[in-house]
C-alpha positions in Angstrom: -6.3 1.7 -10.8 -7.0 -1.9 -9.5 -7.6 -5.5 -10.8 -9.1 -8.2 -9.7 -7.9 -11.7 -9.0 -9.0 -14.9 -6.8 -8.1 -14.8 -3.2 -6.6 -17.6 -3.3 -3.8 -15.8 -5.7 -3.0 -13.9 -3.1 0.7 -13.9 -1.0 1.7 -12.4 2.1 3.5 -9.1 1.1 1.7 -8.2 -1.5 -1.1 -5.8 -1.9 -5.2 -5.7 -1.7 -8.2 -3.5 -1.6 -10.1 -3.9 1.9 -12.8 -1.4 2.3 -11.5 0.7 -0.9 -8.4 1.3 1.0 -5.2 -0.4 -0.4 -3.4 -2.6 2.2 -0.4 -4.4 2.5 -1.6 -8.2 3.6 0.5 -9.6 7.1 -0.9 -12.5 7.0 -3.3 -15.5 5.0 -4.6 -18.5 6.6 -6.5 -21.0 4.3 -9.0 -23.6 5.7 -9.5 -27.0 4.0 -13.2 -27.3 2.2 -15.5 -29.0 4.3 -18.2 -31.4 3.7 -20.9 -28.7 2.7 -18.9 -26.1 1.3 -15.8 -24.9 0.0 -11.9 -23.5 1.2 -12.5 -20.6 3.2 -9.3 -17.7 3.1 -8.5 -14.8 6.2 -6.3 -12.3 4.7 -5.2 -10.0 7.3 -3.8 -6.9 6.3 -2.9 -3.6 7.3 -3.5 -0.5 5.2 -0.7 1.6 3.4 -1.8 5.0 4.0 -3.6 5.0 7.8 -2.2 2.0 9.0 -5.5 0.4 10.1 -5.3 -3.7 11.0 -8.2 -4.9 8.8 -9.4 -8.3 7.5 -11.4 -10.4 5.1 -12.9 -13.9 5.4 -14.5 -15.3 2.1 -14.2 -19.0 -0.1 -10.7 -19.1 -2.3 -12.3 -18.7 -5.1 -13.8 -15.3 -4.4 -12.5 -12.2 -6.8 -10.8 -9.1 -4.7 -9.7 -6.5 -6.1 -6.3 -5.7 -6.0 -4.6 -2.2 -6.3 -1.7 -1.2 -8.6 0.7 0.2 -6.3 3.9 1.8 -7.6 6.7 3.1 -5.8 8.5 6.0 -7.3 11.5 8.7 -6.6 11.4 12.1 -6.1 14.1 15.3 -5.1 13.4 17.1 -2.3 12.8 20.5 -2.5 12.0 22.0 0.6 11.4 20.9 4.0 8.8 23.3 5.6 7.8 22.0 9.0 6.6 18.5 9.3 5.7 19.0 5.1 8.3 17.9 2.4 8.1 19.4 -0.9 8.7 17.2 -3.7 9.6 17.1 -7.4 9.0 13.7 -8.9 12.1 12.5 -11.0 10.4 11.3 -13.9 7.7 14.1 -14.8 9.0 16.9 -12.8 5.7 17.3 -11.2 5.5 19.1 -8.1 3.7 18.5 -4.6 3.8 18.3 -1.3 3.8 15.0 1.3 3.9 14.9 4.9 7.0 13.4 6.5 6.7 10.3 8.6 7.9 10.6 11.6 10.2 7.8 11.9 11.9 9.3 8.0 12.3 12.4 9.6 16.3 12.3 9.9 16.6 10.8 6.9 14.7 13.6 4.7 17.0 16.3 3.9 16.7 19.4 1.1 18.3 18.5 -2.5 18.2 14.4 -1.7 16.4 12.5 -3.7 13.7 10.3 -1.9 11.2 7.1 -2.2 7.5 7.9 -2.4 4.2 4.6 -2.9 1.5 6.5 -5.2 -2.0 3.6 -5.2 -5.4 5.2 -5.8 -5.0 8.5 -6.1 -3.0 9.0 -2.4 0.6 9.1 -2.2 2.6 8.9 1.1 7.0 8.9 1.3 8.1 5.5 2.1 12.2 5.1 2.5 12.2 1.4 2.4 
């Protein structure tokens, strides 16, 4: 799911939709309108779920489309390989993620974990 809002709504932190891929933004710089046009934005972000560095120049008062980005727990199940399976707490759904490399200590069997679920993908994220 995703809505849209005005760039210049936008905060450092927070979330967008570059290239239908939802990012997290690093950065937004803002130019002043000039004498022929209007305030021009760069949002600089970098996406969730490849970690690609991508940006977006457009006027403030653009629409983007943001996605709804929701960070839920789950238990671990098993641990099979580099592949975690997962239970998630609140509908007892079960799948499997890859484990990050750098949460790889951290994930153990019967623990319960983090996990960011944004259009349709899902990825564990201990943060």
């Amino acid at each position: 799911m995703k809505q849209q809002v005005e760039v210049k709504e936008l905060k450092e932190g927070k979330y967008v939709l570059i290239d239908e891929e939802p990012c997290v933004i690093k950065s937004i710089s803002k130019s002043k309108p000039g004498k022929h046009g209007s305030a021009k934005a760069r949002v600089d972000a970098i996406g969730i779920f490849d970690n690609q560095k991508r940006s977006i120049v457009g006027p403030v008062s653009d629409k983007i489309y943001v996605p709804l980005v929701e960070r839920k727990n789950a238990q671990v199940i098993t641990i099979t390989g580099d592949v975690a399976q997962l239970m998630d707490m609140a509908d007892y759904s079960t799948f499997e993620l890859p484990i990050p490399e750098e949460y790889k200590e951290r994930v153990k069997e019967g623990e319960e974990i983090s996990y960011l679920t944004a259009m349709g993908k899902m990825k564990v994220d201990m943060r």
